[in-house]
C-alpha positions in Angstrom: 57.2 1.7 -27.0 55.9 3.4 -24.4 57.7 4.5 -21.2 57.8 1.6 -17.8 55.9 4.1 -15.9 54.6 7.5 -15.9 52.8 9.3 -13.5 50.5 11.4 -16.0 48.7 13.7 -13.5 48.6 13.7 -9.4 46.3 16.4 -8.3 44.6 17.2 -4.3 41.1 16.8 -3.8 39.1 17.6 -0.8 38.7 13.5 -0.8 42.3 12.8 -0.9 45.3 13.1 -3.4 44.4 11.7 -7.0 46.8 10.4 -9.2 46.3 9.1 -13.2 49.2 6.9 -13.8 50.2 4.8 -16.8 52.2 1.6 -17.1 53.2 -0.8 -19.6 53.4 -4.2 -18.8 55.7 -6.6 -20.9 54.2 -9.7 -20.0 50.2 -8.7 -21.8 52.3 -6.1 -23.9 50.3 -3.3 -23.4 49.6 0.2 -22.0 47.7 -0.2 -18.2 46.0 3.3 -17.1 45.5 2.8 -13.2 43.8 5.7 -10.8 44.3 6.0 -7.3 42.9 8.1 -4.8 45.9 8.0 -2.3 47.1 4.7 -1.4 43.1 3.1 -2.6 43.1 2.0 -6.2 40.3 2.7 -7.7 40.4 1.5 -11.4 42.5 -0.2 -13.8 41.8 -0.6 -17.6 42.7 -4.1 -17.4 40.1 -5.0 -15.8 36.9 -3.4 -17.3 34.5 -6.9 -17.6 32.3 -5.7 -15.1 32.1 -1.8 -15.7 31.0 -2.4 -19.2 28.4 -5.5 -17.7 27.1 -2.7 -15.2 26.3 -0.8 -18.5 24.8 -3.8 -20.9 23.0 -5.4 -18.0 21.0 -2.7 -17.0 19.9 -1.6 -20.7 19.2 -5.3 -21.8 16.4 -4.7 -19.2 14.8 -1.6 -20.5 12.3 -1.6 -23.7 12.2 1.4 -26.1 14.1 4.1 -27.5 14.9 7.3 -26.5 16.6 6.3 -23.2 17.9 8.7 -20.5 20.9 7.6 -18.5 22.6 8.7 -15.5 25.6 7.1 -14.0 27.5 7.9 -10.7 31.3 6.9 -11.2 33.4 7.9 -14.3 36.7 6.5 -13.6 38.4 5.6 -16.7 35.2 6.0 -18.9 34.0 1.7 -19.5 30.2 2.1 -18.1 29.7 5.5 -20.1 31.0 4.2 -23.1 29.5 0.7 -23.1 26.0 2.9 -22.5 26.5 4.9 -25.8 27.3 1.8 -27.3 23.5 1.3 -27.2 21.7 3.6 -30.0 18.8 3.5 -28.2 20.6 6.1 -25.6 19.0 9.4 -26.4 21.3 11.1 -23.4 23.7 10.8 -20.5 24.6 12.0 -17.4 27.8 11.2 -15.8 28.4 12.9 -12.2 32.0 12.8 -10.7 32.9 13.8 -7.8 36.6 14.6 -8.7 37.6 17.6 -10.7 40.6 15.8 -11.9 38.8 12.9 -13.1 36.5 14.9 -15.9 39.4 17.0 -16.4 41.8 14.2 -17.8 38.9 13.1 -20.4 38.3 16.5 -21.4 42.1 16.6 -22.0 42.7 13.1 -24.0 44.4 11.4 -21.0 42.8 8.7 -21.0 42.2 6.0 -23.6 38.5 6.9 -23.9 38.3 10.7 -23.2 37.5 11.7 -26.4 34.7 9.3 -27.4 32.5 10.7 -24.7 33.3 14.0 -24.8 33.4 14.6 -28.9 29.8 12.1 -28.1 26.8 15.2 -27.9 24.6 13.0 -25.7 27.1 13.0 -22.9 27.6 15.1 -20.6 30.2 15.0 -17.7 28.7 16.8 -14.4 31.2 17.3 -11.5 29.3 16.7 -8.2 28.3 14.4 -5.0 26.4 11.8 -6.5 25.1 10.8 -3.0 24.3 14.3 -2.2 22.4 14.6 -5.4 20.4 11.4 -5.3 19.2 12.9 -1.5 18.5 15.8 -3.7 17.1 17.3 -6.7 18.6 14.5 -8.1 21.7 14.3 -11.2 21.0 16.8 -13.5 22.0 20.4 -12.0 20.1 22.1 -15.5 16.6 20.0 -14.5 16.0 19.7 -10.8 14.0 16.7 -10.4 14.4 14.8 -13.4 14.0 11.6 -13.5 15.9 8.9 -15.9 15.3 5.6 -17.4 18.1 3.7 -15.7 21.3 5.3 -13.0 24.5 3.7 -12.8 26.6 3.5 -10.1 30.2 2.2 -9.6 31.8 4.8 -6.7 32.6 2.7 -3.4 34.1 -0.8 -3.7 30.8 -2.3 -2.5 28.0 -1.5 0.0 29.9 -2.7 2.6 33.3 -1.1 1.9 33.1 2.5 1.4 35.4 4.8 -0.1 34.2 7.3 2.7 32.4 6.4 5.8 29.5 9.4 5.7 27.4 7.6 3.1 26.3 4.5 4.4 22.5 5.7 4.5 23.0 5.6 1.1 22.7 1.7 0.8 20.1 1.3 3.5 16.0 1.0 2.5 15.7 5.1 3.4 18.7 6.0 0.9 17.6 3.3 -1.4 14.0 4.3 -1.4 15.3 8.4 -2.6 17.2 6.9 -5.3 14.4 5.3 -6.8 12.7 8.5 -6.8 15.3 9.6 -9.5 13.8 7.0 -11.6 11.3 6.8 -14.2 8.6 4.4 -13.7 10.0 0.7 -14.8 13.4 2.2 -14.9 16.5 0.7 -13.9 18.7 0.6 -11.5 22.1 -1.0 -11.5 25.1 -1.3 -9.3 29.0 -2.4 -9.7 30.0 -4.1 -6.4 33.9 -5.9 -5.7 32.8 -7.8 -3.5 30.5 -11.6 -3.7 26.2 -10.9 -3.6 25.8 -9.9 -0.6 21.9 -11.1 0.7 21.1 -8.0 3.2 21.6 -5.8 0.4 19.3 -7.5 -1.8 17.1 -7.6 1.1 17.6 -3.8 0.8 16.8 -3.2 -2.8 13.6 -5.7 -2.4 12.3 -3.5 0.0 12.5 -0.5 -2.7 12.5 -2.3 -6.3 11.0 -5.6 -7.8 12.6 -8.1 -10.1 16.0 -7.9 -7.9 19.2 -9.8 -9.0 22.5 -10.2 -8.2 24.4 -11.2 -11.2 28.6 -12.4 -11.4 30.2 -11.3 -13.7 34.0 -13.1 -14.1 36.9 -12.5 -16.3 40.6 -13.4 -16.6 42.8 -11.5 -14.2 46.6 -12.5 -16.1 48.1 -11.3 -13.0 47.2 -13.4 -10.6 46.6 -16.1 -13.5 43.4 -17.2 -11.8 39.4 -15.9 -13.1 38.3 -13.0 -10.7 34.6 -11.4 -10.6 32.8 -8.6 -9.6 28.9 -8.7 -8.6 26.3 -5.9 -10.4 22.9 -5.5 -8.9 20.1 -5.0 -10.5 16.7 -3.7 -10.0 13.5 -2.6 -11.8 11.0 0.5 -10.0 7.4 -0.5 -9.9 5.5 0.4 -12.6 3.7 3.1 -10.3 6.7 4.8 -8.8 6.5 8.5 -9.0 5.3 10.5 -12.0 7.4 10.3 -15.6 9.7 13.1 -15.7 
């Protein structure tokens, strides 16, 4: 059996202490890896419905083979996996911001760490993901590539941000760069804690067409009630930008 708890790695960051931590829980009988970044949680592999519907969603939109994927959040490893579940995934991207974070894949601390790293079409980048999509964009080795579908699951929604300077981020201005990170008719797909929320799919329509908000709910044994999460999705006009 595994031990009650056990702190697995705690580490400083210049966005606040990080800690991996593992826990078993009698009641599910099973091992629960949670992350915080000080006192925030950020994930917890019990709940992963939505991470891996972030994933599924956005590829069920895209025709073809050959796919190029970048997503902004690694956490525990759910989205990336659930997009290499998908053999038509000729590469990803995954940019994290932590050091720690890639670190304890690279190392086997958590569950999924060695699927994507032993996986040649993923790569784990460390960077700002906001920064970037202001930027050359999410791969460091091709400034201004552009992808078939980015994945992002950072901040807890658009609304509540992990850190306060990247609001533009979510606004038409921010949105409007992001979507020049995409291929034309690519994808773009967001993980969100909190309900739909209309002004941002006002926001997205501005930028993208065929705009959803889809719920996504799933058992949460420890409240014993159903919880959900909200992914938004959106599709670049077929004449955005140049293919890249």
């Amino acid at each position: 059996m595994s031990r009650a708890f056990e702190e697995l790695d705690w580490q400083p960051t210049p966005a606040g202490e990080v800690s991996l931590r593992r826990r078993h829980d009698p009641r599910l009988e099973v091992d629960v890896f949670e992350v915080k970044l000080g006192e925030e949680y950020l994930m917890s592999s019990l709940f992963t419905a939505a991470e891996i519907a972030l994933a599924r969603l956005a590829l069920d939109r895209l025709p073809g083979s050959g796919l190029s994927v970048a997503v902004g959040g690694l956490g525990l490893g759910y989205t990336a996996r659930a997009v290499l579940e998908d053999d038509r995934v000729a590469e990803l991207v995954v940019v994290d911001a932590l050091a720690p974070v890639i670190e304890w894949h690279r190392r086997g601390l958590v569950p999924l760490g060695e699927t994507l790293t032993t996986d040649p079409r993923c790569r784990l980048v460390q960077g700002d993901f906001f920064a970037m999509a202001a930027g050359d964009g999410f791969d460091p080795t091709v400034p201004g590539r552009r992808f078939d579908a980015v994945l992002v699951d950072i901040d807890h929604s658009p609304r509540h941000l992990l850190a306060g300077d990247r609001a533009g981020y979510y606004e038409v201005a921010g949105t409007r760069r992001l979507a020049g990170h995409l291929r034309p008719g690519g994808v773009y797909a967001l993980w969100s804690n909190d309900p739909p929320d209309p002004d941002h799919l006002e926001v997205l329509s501005e930028v993208f067409v065929d705009v959803a908000a889809e719920v996504v709910s799933f058992p949460n044994p420890l409240q014993q009630r159903t919880a959900s999460n909200t992914v938004y999705l959106a599709t670049a006009a077929p004449d955005v930008g140049v293919t890249g």
